[in-house]
C-alpha positions in Angstrom: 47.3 -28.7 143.4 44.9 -26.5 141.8 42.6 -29.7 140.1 42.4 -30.8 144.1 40.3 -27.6 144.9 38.7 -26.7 141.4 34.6 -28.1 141.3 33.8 -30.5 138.1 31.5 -33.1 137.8 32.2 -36.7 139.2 30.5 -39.5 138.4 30.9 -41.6 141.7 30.4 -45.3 142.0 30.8 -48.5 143.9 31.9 -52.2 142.1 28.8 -53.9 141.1 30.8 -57.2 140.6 31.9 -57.3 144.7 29.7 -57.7 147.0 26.4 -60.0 146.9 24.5 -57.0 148.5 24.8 -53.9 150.2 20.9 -53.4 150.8 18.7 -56.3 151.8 15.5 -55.0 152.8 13.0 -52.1 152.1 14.5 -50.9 155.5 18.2 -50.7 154.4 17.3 -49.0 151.2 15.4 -45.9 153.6 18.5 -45.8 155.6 20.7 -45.9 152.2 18.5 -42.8 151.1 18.7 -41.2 154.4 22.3 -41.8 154.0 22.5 -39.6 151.0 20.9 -36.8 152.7 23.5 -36.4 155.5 26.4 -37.2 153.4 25.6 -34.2 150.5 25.2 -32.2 154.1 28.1 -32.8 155.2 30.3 -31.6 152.8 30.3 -28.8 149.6 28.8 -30.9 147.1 25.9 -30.9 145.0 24.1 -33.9 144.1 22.3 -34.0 140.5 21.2 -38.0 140.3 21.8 -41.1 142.5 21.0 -45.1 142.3 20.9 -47.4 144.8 21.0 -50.5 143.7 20.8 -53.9 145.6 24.8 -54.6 145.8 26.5 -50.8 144.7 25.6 -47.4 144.1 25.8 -44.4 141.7 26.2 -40.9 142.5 26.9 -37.7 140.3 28.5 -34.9 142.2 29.3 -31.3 141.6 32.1 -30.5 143.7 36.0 -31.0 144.6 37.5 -34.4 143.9 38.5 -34.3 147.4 34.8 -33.6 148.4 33.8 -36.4 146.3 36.3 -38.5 147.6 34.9 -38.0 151.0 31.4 -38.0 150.1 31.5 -41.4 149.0 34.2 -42.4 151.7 31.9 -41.3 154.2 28.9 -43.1 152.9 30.8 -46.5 153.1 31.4 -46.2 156.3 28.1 -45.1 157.3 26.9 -48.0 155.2 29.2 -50.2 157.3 28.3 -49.0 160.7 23.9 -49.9 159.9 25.6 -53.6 158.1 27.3 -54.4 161.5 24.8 -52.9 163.8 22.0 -54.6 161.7 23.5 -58.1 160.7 26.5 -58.2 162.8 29.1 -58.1 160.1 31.9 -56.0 161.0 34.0 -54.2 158.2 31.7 -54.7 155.4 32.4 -52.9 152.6 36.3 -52.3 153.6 37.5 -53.3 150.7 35.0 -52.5 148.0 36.8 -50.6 145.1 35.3 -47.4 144.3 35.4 -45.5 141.1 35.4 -41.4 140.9 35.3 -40.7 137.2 35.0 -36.3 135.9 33.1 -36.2 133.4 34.2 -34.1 130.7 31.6 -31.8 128.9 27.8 -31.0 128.9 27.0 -34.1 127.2 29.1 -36.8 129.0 26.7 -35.0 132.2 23.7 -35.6 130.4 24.9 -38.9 129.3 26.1 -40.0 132.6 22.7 -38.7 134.7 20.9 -41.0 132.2 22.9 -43.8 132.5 22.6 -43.7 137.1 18.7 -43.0 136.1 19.4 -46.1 133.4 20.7 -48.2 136.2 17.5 -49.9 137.9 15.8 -50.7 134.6 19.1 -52.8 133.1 19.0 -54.2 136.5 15.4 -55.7 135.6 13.4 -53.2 137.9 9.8 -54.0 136.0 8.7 -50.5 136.0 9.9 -46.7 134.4 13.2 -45.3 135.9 11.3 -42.8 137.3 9.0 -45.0 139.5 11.9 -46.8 140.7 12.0 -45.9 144.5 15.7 -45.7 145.2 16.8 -43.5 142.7 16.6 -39.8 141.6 14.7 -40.0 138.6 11.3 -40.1 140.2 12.1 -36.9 142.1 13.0 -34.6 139.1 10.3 -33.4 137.1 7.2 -34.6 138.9 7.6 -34.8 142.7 4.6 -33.6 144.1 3.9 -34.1 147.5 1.1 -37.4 147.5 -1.8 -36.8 149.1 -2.0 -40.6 149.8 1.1 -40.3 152.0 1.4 -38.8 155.6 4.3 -36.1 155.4 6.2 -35.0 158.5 8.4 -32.1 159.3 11.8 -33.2 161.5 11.1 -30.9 163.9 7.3 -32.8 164.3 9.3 -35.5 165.6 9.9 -36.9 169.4 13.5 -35.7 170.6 14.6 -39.7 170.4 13.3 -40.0 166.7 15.8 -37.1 165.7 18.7 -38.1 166.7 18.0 -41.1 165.0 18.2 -39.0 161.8 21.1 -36.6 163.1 23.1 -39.4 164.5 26.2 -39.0 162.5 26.8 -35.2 163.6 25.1 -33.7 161.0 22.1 -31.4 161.4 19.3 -32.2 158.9 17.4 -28.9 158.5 14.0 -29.3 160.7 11.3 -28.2 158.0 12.9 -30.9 155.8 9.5 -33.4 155.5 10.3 -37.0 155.7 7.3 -39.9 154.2 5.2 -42.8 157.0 8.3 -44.7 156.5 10.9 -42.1 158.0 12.4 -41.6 154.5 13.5 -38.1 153.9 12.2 -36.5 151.0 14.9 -36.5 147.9 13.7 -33.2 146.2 15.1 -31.7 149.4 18.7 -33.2 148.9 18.8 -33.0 144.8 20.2 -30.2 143.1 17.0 -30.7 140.8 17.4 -27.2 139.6 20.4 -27.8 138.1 19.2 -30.8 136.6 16.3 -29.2 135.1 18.2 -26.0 133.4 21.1 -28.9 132.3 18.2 -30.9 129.8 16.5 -27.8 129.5 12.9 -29.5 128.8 11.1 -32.8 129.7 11.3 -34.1 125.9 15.3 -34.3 126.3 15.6 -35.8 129.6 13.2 -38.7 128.1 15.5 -38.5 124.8 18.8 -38.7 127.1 17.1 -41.8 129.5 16.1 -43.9 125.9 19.4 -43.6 124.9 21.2 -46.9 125.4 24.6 -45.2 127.2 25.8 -48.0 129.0 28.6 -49.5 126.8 30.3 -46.0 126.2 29.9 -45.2 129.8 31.0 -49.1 131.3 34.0 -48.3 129.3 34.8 -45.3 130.6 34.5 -45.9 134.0 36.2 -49.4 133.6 39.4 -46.6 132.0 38.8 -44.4 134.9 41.3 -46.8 137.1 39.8 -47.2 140.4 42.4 -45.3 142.5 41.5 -42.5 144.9 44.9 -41.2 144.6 47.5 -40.2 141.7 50.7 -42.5 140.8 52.8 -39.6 142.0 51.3 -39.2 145.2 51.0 -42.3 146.1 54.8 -43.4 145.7 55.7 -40.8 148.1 53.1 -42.2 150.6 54.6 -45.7 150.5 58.2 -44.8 150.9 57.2 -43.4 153.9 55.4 -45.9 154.8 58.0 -48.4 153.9 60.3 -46.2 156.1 57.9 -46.7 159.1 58.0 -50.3 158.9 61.7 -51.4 157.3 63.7 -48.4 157.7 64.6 -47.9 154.1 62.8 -46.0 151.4 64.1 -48.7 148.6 61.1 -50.8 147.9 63.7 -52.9 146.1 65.5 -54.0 148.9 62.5 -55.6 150.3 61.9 -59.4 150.0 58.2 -60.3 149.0 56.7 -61.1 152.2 57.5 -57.3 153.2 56.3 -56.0 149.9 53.1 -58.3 150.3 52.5 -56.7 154.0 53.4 -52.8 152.5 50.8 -53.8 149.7 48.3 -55.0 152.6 48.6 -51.6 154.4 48.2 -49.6 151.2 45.1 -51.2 150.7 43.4 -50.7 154.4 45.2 -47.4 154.5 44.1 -46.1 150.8 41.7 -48.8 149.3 43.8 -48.4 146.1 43.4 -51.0 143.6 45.0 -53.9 142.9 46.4 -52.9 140.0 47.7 -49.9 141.0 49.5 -51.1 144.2 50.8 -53.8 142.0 52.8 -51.0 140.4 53.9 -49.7 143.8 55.1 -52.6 145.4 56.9 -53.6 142.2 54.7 -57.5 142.2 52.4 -59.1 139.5 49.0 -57.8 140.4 48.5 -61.9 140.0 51.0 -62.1 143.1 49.1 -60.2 145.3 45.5 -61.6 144.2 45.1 -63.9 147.3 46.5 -61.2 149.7 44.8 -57.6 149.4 
């Protein structure tokens, strides 16, 4: 429908409350901002802040729910492919719900830019948000290019060291600089313009990042169910799916083992919540707690 192709602002997250990590090492978190980089490439999207933090991640996204959806789709798996290749565990962030929230008016964007800037500093990070490393904050106002750091273009690099950056079909433009660590430079991937014009001076960007915003917007995003896709939708998807596997499209004919197993393919299919395939399999999300 028309809200499937029309651009708003998403506020895109992972579950902090999931997984004990998703980056371990200062490695991972170059990779993870790396990651960024060939995801907002990869698709129509503009990016106006991002957080990594040690076990999820933030992103706010100008673009197509559908673009968002596969922004941060894509990113998982990405994620997942460095977690196996690195620490040999297969499948790693499968099943971690994901939130895409819009965000409804001028201030809600301010607000919710604050709070991904926010993030690393309620997450104890000892410093400013805009010193913390893994976040967009620090890349806004004052990135200048630090004469203490050795800059390199993509193109400076060997033929091997290039692909290591284009590996996921994606061609990272070859002036784009990258740091001595092989980190590519954020400014390049930010929509910082936008961000700049949106809080219109320094003075209300510090105003917006003071502002304690993180029980309005924990709310909100806790309301925003974690469902990639619509009620509606979805129903239709599982009687056919239901029709694949049982030759019937009356869910209510099914015994509960077979509802269990529909609710288990809804899940790796669709990575809907619980809650939600509760409502399609016609269980107590309680039911289905050991099994998706």
């Amino acid at each position: 429908g028309m809200m499937e192709r029309e651009k708003f602002y998403f506020h895109v997250c992972t579950d902090g409350n999931f997984l004990p990590w998703m980056f371990r090492d200062e490695e991972d978190f170059i990779i993870g901002v790396n990651r960024i980089a060939i995801c907002t490439l990869s698709f129509r999207i503009r990016l106006l802040a991002y957080s990594l933090m040690d076990n999820h991640v933030h992103f706010i996204l100008n673009g197509t729910h559908q673009e968002c959806k596969k922004f941060i789709v894509k990113y998982k798996v990405l994620t997942s492919k460095w977690i196996n290749q690195k620490y040999k565990i297969p499948q790693y962030l499968n099943r971690i719900p994901t939130t895409i929230k819009k965000i409804s008016d001028t201030e809600a964007l301010m607000e919710s830019i604050a709070y991904v800037d926010r993030n690393s500093i309620m997450a104890g990070f000892k410093g400013l948000p805009t010193s913390y490393p893994w976040g967009s904050a620090k890349y806004i106002y004052d990135f200048e290019v630090n004469d203490n750091v050795s800059y390199r273009k993509i193109k400076d690099l060997t033929f091997r060291k290039q692909r290591i950056f284009t590996h996921s079909h994606c061609n990272i433009p070859e002036d784009w600089i990258i740091d001595s660590n092989n980190m590519i430079m954020p400014h390049q991937f930010i929509d910082r313009n936008l961000v700049i014009k949106l809080f219109s001076s320094p003075a209300r960007y510090i105003y917006f990042i003071s502002k304690k915003v993180e029980g309005k917007i924990d709310l909100e995003l806790k309301d925003g169910e974690r469902t990639f896709i619509p009620d509606k939708d979805l129903r239709v998807i599982v009687q056919d799916i239901c029709f694949e596997l049982y030759k019937t499209r009356e869910l209510r004919r099914l015994d509960i083992n077979s509802r269990i197993n529909l609710a288990k393919q809804i899940r790796r299919r669709y990575s809907s919540s619980t809650k939600q395939i509760a409502r399609m399999v016609h269980l107590h999300a309680e039911t289905l707690k050991g099994f998706v």
